[in-house]
N, C-alpha and C positions, 0 to 999 in steps of 0.2 A: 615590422619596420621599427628601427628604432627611433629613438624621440630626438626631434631637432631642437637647438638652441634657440634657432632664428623662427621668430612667425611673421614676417614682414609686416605686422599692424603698425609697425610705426615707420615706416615708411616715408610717411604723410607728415611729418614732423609732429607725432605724439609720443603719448607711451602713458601706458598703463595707472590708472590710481590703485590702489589698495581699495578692494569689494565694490570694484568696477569702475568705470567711465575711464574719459581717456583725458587729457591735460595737451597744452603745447611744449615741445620739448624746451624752448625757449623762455617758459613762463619762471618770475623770480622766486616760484616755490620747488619748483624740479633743479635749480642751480640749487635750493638751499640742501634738494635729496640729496644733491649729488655731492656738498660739502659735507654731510656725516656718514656717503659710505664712504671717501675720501679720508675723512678722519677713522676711519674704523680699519681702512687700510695701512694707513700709515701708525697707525698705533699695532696695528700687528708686526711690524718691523720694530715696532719701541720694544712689542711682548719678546721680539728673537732678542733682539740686541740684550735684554735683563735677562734672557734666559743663561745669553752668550757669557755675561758677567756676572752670574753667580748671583744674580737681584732675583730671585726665586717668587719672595712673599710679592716685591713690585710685578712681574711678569705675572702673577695673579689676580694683582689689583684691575691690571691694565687688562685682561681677559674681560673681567667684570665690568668695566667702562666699555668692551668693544659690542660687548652684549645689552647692555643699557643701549648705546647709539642706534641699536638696528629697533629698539623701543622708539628709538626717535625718530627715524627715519619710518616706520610704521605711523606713527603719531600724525608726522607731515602727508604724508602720501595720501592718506586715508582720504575716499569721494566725502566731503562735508556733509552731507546726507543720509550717511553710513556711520556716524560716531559711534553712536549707542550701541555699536554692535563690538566696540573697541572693549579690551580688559584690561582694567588699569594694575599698571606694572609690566604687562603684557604686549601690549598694543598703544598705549595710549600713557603720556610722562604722569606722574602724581609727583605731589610737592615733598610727598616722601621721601622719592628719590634724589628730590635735588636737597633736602636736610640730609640726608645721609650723607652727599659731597661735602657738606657743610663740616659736618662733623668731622671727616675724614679731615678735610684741613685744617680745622683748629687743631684738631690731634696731632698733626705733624708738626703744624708752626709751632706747637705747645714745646713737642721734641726736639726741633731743630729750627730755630729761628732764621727768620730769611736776613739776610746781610744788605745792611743800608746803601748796596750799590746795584747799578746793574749791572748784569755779568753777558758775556760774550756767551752765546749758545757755542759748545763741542766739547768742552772739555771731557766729555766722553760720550761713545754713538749711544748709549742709550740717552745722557740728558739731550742730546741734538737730535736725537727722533721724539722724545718728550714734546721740545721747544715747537716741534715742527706741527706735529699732533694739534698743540695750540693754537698754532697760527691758521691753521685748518680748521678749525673749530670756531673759532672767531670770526671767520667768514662765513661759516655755516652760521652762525649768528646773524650775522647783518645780512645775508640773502634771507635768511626768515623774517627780519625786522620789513625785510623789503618787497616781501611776499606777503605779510599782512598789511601794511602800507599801501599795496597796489589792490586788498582788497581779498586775499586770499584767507582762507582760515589757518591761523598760526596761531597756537594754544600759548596762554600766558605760563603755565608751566613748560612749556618746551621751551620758550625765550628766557626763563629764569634756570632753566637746566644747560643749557645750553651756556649761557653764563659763568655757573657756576662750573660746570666741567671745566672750562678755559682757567677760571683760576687753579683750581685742583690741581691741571696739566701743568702752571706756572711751576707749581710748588715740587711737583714730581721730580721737575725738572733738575730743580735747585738740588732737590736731595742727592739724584743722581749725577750731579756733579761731583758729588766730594768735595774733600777741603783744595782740590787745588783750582777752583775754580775761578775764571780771569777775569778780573770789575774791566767795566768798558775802559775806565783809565785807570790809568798807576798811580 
């Protein structure tokens, strides 16, 4: 027989943690799961679009960020019980990772300075899947802030990674604009 998709266990308005138990589907830590494989989707749309325009090295950054989030999204999901079972970089954020964002954007700001205004997300589909990546991210942020807040376990590195990826996204953004990019005013 082959293997179904569906196992009806959630049914019952749950679903699954990482190395078992089950969670309410409604709970403020399952919006925050569901805001980074959101972000991990819509950043595979940033990866076409850079592939679409010739952004080669950016569509491999942006790989590398979609791969980090499902760390995040393991991180979050994990039953609180089960941590130690997590490998960090693997399963579980290190503050590694989120210096290494760090670094990735001083390096670019260093390159290409951001412009003392704000700019209108499109001025091409990869900076407007960039922007958007962001603005998904940032809510995956405040459903985690809101899921530890109501008591759930949300790692201060995943709140400082999470963070920091959203600036990162800012910046990608900007770059992938180009110079013709439009300030909110004239």
């Amino acid at each position: 027989m082959a293997a179904r998709i569906y196992t009806r266990h959630g049914d019952d308005g749950t679903t699954g943690r990482f190395l078992g138990g089950r969670i309410s589907k409604a709970s403020p830590l399952v919006a925050a799961c569901g805001d980074v494989d959101e972000a991990v989707a819509v950043l595979g749309i940033a990866r076409a679009g850079c592939r679409a325009a010739g952004l080669t090295a950016l569509a491999e950054l942006v790989l590398r960020l979609q791969r980090e989030l499902f760390v995040v999204g393991a991180d979050l999901a994990t039953h609180p019980e089960r941590r130690h079972r997590l490998e960090p970089g693997v399963s579980v954020v290190t503050d590694d990772m989120t210096g290494a964002l760090e670094t990735l954007i001083d390096d670019r700001l260093a390159a290409n300075p951001l412009q003392p205004v704000f700019l209108v997300p499109g001025t091409t589909a990869a900076s407007a899947q960039l922007d958007l990546a962001r603005t998904v991210v940032r809510r995956a942020e405040r459903h985690a802030v809101g899921a530890r807040d109501a008591g759930e376990h949300v790692s201060d590195p995943v709140l400082r990674y999470l963070n920091r990826i959203s600036d990162l996204l800012f910046v990608l953004a900007r770059d992938a604009s180009g110079p013709e990019a439009e300030p909110v005013s004239h």
